[in-house]
C-alpha positions as CSV (number, residue, x, y, z in Angstrom):
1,X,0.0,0.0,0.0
2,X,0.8,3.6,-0.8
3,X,0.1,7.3,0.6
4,X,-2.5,8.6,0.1
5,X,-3.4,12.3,-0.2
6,X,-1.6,13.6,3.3
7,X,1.1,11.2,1.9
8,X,1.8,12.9,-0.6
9,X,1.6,16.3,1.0
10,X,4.5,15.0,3.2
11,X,6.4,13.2,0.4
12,X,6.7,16.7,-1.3
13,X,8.1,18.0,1.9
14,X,11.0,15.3,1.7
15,X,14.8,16.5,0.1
16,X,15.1,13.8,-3.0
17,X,18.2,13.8,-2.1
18,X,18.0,11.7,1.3
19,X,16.6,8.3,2.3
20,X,15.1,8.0,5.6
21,X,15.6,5.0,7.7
22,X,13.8,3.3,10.6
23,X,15.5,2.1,13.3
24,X,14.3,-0.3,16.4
25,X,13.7,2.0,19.3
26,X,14.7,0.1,22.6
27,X,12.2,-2.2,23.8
28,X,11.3,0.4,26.8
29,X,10.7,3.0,24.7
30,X,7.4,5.1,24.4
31,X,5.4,4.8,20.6
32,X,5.2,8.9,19.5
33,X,2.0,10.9,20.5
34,X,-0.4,11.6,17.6
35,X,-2.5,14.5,18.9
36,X,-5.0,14.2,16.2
37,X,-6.1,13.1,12.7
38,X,-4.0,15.1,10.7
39,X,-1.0,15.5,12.9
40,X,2.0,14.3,10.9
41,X,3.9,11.4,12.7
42,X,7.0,12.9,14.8
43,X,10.3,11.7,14.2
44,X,12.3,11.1,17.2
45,X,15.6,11.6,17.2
46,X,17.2,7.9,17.6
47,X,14.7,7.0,14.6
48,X,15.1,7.2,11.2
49,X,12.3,6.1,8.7
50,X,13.3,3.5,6.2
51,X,11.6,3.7,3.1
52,X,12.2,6.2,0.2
53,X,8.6,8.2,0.5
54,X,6.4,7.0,-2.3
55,X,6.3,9.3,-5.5
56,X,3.3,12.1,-5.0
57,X,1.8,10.9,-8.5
58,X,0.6,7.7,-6.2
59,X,-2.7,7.5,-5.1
60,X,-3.9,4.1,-5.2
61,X,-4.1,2.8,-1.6
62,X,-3.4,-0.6,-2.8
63,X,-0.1,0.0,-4.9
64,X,2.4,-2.5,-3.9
65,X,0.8,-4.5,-1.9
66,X,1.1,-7.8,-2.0
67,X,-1.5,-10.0,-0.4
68,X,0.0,-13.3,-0.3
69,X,1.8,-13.0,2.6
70,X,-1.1,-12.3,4.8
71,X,-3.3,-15.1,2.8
72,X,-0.6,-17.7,3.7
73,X,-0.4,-16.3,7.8
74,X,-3.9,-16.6,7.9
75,X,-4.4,-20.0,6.3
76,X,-1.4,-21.7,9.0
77,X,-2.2,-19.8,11.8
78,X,-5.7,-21.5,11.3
79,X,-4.0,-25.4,11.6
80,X,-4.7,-25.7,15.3
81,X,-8.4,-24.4,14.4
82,X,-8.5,-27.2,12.2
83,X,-7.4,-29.7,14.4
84,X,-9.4,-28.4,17.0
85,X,-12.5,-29.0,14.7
86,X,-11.1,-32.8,14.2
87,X,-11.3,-33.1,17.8
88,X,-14.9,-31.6,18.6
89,X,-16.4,-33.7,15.7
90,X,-14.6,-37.1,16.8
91,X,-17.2,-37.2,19.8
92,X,-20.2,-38.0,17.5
93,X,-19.3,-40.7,15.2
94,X,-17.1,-42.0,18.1
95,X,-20.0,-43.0,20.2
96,X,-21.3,-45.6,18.1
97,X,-17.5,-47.2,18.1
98,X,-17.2,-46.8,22.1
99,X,-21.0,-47.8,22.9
100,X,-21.8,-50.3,20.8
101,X,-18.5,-51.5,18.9
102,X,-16.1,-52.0,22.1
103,X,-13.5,-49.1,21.0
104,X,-11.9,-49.2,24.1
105,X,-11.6,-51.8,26.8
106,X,-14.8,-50.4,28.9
107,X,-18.1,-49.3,28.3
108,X,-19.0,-45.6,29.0
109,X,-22.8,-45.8,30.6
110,X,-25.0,-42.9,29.0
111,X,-24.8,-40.1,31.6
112,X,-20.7,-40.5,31.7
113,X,-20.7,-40.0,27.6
114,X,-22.4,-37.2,27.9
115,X,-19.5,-35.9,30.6
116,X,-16.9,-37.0,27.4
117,X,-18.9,-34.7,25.2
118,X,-19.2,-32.1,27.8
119,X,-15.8,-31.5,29.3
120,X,-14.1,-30.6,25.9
121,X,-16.7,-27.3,26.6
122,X,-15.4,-27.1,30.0
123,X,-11.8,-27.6,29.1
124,X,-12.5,-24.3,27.1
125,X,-13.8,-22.2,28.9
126,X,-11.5,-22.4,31.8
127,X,-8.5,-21.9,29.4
128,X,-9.6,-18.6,27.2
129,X,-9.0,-15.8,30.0
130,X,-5.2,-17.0,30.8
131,X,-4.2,-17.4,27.2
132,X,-6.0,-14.2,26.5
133,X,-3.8,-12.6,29.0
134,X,-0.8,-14.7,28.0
135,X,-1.9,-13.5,24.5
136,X,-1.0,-9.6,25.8
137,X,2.6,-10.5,27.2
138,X,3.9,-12.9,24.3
139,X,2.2,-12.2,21.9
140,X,-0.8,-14.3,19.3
141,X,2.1,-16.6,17.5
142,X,3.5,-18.0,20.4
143,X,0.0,-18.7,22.1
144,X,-1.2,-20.2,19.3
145,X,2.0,-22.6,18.8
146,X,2.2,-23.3,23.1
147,X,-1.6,-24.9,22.1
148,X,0.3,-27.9,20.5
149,X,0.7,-29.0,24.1
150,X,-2.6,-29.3,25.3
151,X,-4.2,-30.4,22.5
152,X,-1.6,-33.6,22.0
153,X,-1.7,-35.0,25.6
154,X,-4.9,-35.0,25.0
155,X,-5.3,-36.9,22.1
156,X,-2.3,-39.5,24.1
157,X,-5.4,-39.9,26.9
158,X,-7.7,-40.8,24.1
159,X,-5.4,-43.3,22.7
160,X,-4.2,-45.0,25.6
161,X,-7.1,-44.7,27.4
162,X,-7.8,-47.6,30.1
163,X,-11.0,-45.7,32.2
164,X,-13.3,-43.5,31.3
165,X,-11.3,-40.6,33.7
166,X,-8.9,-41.1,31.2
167,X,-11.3,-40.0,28.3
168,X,-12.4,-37.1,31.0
169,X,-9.0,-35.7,31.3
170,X,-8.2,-36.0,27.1
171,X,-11.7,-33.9,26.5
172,X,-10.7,-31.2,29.1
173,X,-7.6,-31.1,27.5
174,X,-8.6,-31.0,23.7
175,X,-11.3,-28.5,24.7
176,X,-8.3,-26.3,26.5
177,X,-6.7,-26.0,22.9
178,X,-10.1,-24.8,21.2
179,X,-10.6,-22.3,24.2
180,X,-7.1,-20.2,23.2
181,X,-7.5,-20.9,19.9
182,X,-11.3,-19.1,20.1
183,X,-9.5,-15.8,21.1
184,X,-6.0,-15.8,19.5
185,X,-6.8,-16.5,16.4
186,X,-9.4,-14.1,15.4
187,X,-7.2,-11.5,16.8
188,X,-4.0,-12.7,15.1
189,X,-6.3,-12.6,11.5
190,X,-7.6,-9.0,12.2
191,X,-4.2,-7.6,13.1
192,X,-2.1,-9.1,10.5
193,X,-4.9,-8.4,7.6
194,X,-5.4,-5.3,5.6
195,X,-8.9,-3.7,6.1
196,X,-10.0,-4.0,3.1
197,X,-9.8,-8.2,3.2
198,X,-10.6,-8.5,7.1
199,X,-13.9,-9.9,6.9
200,X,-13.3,-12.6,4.3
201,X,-10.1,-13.4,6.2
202,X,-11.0,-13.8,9.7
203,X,-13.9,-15.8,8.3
204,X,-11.7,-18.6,7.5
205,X,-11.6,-19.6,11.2
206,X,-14.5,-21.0,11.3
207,X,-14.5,-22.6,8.1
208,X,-11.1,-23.9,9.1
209,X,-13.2,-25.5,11.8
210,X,-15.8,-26.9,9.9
211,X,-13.5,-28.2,8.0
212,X,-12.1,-30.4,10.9
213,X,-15.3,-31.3,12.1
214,X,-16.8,-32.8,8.7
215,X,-13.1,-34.6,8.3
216,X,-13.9,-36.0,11.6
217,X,-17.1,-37.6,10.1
218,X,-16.0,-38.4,7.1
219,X,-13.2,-41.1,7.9
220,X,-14.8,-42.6,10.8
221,X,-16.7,-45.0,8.6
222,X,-14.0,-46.2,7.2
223,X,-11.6,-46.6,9.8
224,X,-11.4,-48.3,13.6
225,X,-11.2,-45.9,16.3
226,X,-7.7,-46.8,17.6
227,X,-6.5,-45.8,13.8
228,X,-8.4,-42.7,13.7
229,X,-7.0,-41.3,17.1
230,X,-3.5,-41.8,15.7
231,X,-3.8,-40.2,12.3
232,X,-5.1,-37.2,14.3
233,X,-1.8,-36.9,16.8
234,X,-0.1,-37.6,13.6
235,X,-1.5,-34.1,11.8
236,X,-1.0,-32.4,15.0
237,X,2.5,-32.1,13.1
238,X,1.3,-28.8,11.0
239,X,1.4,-27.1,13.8
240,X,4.7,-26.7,13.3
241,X,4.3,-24.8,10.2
242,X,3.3,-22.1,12.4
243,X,6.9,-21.4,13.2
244,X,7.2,-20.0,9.6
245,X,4.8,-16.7,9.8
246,X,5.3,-13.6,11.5
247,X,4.1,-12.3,15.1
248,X,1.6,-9.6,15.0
249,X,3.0,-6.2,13.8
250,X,1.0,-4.4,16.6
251,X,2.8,-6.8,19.2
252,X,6.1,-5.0,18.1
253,X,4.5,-1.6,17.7
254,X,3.6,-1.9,21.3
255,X,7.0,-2.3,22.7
256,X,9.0,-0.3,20.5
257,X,10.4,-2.5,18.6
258,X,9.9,-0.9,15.0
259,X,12.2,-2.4,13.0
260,X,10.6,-6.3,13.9
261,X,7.0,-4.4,13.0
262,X,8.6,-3.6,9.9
263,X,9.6,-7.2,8.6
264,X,6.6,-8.4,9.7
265,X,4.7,-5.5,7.6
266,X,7.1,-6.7,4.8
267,X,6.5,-10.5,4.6
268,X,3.1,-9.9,5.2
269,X,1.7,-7.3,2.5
270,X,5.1,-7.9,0.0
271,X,8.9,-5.9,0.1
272,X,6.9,-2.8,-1.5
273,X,4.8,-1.9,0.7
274,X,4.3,1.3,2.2
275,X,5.3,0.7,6.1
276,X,6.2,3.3,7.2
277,X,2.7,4.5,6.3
278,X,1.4,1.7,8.2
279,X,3.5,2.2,11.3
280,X,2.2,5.7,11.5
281,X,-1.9,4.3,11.1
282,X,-0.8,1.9,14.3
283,X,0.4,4.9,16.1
284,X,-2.6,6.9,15.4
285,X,-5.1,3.5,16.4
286,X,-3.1,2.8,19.2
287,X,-2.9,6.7,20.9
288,X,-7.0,6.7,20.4
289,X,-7.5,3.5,21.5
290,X,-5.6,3.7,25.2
291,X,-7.3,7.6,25.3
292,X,-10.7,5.5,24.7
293,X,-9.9,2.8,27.1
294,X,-8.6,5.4,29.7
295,X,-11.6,8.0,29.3
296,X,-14.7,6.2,27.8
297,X,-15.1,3.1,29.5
298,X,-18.8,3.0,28.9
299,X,-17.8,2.1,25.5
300,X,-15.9,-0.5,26.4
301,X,-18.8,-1.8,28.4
302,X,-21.1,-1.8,25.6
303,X,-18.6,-3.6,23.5
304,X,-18.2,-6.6,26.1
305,X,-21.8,-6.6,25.9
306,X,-22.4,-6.7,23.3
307,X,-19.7,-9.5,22.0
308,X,-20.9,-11.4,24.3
309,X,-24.6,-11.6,23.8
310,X,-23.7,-12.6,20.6
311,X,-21.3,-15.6,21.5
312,X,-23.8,-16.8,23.6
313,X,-27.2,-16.7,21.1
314,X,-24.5,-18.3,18.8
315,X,-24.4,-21.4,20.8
316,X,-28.1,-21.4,21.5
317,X,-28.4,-21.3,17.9
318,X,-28.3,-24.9,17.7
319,X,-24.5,-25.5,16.3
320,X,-23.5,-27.0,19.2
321,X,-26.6,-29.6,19.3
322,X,-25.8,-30.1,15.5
323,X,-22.1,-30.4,16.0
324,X,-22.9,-33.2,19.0
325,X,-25.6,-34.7,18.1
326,X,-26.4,-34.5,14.2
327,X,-26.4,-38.4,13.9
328,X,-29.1,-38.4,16.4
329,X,-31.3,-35.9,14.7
330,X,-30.8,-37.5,11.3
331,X,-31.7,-41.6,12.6
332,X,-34.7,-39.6,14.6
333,X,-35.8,-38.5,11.1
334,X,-35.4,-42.1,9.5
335,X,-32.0,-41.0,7.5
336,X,-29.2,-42.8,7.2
337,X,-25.7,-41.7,8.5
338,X,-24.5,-41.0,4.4
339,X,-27.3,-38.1,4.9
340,X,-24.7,-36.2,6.7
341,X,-22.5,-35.6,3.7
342,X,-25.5,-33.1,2.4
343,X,-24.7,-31.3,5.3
344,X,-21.1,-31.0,4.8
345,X,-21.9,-29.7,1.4
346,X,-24.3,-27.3,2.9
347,X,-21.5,-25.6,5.5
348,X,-18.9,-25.8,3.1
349,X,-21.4,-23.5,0.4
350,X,-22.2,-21.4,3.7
351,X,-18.1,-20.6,4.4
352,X,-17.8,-20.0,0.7
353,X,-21.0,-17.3,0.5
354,X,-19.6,-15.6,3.7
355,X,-16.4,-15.5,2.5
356,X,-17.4,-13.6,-0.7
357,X,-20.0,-11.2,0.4
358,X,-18.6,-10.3,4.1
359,X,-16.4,-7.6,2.9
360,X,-18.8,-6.8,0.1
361,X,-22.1,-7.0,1.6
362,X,-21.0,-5.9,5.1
363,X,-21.5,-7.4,8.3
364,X,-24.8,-6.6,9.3
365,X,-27.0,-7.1,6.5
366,X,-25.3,-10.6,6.1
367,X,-26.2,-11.7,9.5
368,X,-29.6,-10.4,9.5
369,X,-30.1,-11.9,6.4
370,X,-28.9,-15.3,7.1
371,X,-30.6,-15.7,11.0
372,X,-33.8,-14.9,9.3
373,X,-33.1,-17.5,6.8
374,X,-32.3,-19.7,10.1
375,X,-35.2,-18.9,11.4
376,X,-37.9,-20.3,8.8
377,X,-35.4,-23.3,8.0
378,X,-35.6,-24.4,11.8
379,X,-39.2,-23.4,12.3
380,X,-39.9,-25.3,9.4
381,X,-38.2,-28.1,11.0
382,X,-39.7,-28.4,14.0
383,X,-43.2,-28.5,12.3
384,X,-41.7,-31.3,10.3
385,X,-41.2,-33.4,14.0
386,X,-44.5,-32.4,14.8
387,X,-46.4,-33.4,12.2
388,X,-44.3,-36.7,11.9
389,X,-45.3,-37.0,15.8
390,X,-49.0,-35.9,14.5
391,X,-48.9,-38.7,11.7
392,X,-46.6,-41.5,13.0
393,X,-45.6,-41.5,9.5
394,X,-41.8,-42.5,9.2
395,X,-41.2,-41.3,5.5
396,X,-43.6,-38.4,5.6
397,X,-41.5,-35.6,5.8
398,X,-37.7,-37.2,6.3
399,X,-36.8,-35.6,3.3
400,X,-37.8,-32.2,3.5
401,X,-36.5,-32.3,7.2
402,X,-33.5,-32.8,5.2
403,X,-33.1,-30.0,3.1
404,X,-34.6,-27.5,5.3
405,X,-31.5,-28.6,7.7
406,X,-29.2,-28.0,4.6
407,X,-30.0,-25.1,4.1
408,X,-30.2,-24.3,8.3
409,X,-26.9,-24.9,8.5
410,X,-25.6,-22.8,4.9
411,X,-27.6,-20.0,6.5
412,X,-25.8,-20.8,9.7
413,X,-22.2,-21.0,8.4
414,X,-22.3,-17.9,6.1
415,X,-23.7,-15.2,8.9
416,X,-23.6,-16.2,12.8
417,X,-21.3,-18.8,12.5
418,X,-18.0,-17.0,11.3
419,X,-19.5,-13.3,11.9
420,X,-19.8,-14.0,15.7
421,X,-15.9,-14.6,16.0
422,X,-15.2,-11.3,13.7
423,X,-17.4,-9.2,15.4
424,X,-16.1,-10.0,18.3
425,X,-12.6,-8.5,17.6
426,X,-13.8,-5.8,15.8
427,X,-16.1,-4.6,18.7
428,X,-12.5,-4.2,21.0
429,X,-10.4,-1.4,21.2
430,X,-7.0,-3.0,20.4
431,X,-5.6,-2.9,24.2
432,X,-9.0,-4.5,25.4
433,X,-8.9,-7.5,23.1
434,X,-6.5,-10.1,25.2
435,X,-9.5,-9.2,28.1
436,X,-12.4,-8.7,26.2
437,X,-12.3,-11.3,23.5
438,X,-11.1,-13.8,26.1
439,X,-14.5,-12.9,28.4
440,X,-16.5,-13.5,25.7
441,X,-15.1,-16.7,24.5
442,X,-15.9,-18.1,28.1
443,X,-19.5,-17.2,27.9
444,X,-19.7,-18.9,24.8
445,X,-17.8,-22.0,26.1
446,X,-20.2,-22.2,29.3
447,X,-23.1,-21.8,27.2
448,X,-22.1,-24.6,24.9
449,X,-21.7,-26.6,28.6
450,X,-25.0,-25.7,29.7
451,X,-26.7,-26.8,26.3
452,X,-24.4,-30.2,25.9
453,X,-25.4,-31.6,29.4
454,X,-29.2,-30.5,29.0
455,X,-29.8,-32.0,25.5
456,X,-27.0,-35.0,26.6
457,X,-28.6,-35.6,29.8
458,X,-32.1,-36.0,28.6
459,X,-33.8,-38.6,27.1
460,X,-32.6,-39.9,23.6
461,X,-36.2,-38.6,22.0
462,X,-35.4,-35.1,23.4
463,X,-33.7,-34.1,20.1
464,X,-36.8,-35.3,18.3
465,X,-39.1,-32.7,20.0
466,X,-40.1,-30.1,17.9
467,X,-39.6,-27.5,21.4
468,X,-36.4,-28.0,20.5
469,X,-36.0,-26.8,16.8
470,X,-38.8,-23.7,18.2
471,X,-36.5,-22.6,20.3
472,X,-33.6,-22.8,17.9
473,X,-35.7,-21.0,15.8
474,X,-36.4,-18.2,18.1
475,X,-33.0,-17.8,19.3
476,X,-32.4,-16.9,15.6
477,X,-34.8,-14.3,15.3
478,X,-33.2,-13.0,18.5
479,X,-30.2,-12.8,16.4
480,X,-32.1,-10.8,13.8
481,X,-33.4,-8.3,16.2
482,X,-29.8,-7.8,17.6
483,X,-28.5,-7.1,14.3
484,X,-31.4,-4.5,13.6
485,X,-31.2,-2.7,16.9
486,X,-27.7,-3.1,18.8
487,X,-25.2,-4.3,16.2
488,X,-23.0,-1.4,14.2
489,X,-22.0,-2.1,10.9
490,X,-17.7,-2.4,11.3
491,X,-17.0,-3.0,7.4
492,X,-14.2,-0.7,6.3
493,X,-14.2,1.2,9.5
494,X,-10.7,1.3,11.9
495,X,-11.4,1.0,15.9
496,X,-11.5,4.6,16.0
497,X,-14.4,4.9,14.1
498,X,-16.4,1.6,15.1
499,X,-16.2,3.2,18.7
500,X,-17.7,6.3,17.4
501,X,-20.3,4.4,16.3
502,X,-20.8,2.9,19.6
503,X,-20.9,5.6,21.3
504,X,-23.8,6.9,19.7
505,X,-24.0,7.1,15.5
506,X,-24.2,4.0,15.0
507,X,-25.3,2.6,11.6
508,X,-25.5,6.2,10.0
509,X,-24.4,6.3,6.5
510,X,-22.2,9.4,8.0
511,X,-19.3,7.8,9.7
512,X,-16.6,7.6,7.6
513,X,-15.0,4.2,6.4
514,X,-11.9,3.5,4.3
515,X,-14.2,4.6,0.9
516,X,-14.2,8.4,2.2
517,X,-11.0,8.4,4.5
518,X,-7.9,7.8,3.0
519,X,-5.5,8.0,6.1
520,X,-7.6,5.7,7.9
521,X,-6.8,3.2,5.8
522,X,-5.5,0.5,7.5
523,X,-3.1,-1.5,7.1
């Protein structure tokens, strides 16, 4: 990326004659005060900028960038998402193996499956806050590769397990992996990504995730459960891939340390990019966002808040009753286990559509759009259970149960799934992200408890109910309303201006965004 207008008003400024060049500043140092807007960025005098100021004729915001980089961070740094997935979809098509097929050499009554299932939810919630803090201090990339840990001894337990405590302990730990990974990641992808390509970006989280739970499903036919727990340690491997990206430029920003912000600028948006440019736009973001944090902490109120009542309808949604129990739902509508694929098609059509559209359509009418679409899918649903409860009819309406749960769960992945997780970063001021991400995360891991032992501890014909699917359904138009009333549209807008937003213009077509601001531009 290049200057923009201001840009080139300072580029003129510059002799031809000499190159600037930006040095680290000692880790202790302070970043330089931007007073407003349109105050150029000081030079101090142990710094020197390093790039050659781009030529004034440049306007394009976009000139010399080069996303690759930040395509390639964001598809490795989402490998322990993956895996994560694997591990929350093994639970499903495992039960069958463990239950009925003798995986292991014990039994698991009902009740202490349903504790299996369970404590992976547990295991997550517990473990978000003190990665989120850990997050602050060492920054995304080294949380995100310490979750190798975790996640592995887990899947050990599973392997060699000899009790059912042993399966206890595994879950907790698996579930500890997906808690850290819920708040590091989608903070990682939005710092690391230019503004423009945020949405589509961070999205890839939870398709990354969907990903692992439909390859959970898909080999377990095929394979015996010892097999299956091994091939999973064995792709536990990638995560040393993540070695090969970049830490978060903003980590270095915040501690001085320009010169390490500057490679990482480099290998992330290409060796002609404009960083010098994007230094000074993290100085400005940073400077409003600790005056925001320090001065309007109603905001930040209303930003937890908000995040969080959205992680929590997500889960009440119904993903987590699909994730746990779709082979349930599907045999108590008289389809076979192959039925599944359709809904693997469906989620993988609903990551592609929010992919797309998120950073074209915007966030707001997406998810509006899509948790009405939820709505009359599940409603639809659950008058399909009740007129099969109506009719005793097996075949009556097993098929259109079917599709209106295909298209439940494309509506599903292209708006609350993915959105939830993006919205929750974007809501934070930078500083309150490691806190505030991490707070919401738990709710949404308690939630997913709460709903796990309810539908798990119930009888087996619970999930057949159509209370069940009306509740999912009105939880969806919940969703809707929340979208309507409390949620600001974030596309193309910087911290600075989502907070404005929050604190009172929110959704007016007046608030400037990237389109009408060229030195908020992002990076």
């Amino acid at each position: 990326m290049v200057l923009g207008r201001s840009g080139q008003k300072e580029a003129g400024k510059q002799p031809s004659s000499k190159r600037h060049t930006l040095q680290a500043e000692p880790a202790t140092s302070q970043p330089p005060e931007i007073p407003s807007e349109n105050t150029p960025l000081p030079v101090q005098p142990n710094i020197k900028p390093i790039l050659t100021i781009a030529p004034s004729g440049i306007s394009d915001l976009t000139v010399g960038e080069d996303n690759t980089g930040q395509c390639l961070a964001t598809v490795i740094g989402n490998i322990g998402t993956f895996c994560f997935g694997i591990a929350i979809g093994w639970s499903a098509p495992a039960k069958a193996m463990v239950m009925h097929n003798h995986g292991y050499s014990f039994t698991p009554s009902k009740q202490e499956w349903t504790w299996v299932c369970a404590l992976l939810t547990l295991g997550a919630a517990t473990w978000s806050i003190p990665m989120g803090m850990l997050m602050k201090s060492q920054g995304c990339k080294r949380v995100m590769i310490l979750q190798l840990v975790p996640i592995g001894l887990g899947w050990s337990m599973l392997i060699f397990a000899q009790s059912v405590t042993m399966l206890y302990v595994g879950r907790f730990m698996q579930g500890m992996c997906g808690g850290a990974l819920c708040v590091v990641v989608p903070v990682y992808t939005v710092e690391i990504s230019h503004i423009r390509h945020r949405g589509a970006l961070v999205s890839v989280f939870h398709g990354a995730f969907m990903l692992g739970v439909i390859y959970s499903y898909a080999i377990s036919p095929f394979l015996d459960l010892w097999i299956i727990n091994i091939v999973n340690v064995a792709l536990l491997l990638l995560f040393l891939l993540q070695f090969l990206i970049p830490e978060s430029p903003y980590y270095y920003w915040s501690r001085g340390n320009y010169s390490q912000a500057d490679k990482c600028l480099r290998w992330l948006h290409g060796k002609e990019y404009d960083t010098r440019r994007a230094i000074r736009q993290l100085t400005i973001e940073g400077t409003r966002s600790e005056t925001s944090l320090r001065l309007k902490r109603k905001k930040a109120r209303r930003s937890l808040c908000r995040a969080s009542a959205l992680t929590i309808m997500q889960t009440l949604s119904g993903s987590t009753v699909f994730i746990f129990y779709s082979i349930n739902i599907l045999l108590s509508l008289h389809l076979n286990y192959e039925c599944s694929a359709a809904l693997a098609v469906a989620d993988i059509c609903g990551f592609l559509v929010c992919f797309m559209l998120v950073d074209v359509a915007g966030r707001r009418p997406l998810l509006i759009v899509t948790s009405l679409v939820t709505f009359v899918c599940t409603m639809y649903t659950g008058m399909c259970f009740q007129l099969k409860l109506i009719t005793d009819h097996e075949n009556s309406v097993s098929w259109a149960s079917l599709v209106s749960m295909c298209l439940c769960s494309l509506a599903y992945t292209a708006g609350l799934g993915p959105l939830t997780w993006l919205i929750n970063v974007e809501l934070f001021v930078t500083p309150m992200r490691p806190l505030g991400c991490s707070l919401s995360a738990t709710f949404n891991w308690l939630t997913a408890f709460a709903v796990v032992m309810w539908y798990g501890s119930g009888p087996e014909y619970r999930l057949a109910k159509p209370g069940v699917f009306f509740l999912m359904a009105t939880v969806s138009l919940l969703v809707c309303i929340y979208g309507i009333i409390f949620l600001p549209e974030t596309k193309g807008l910087t911290t600075h201006r989502i907070q404005q937003k929050l604190g009172g213009s929110m959704n007016q077509r007046n608030v400037p965004s990237i389109d009408s601001s060229s030195d908020e531009s992002g990076y």
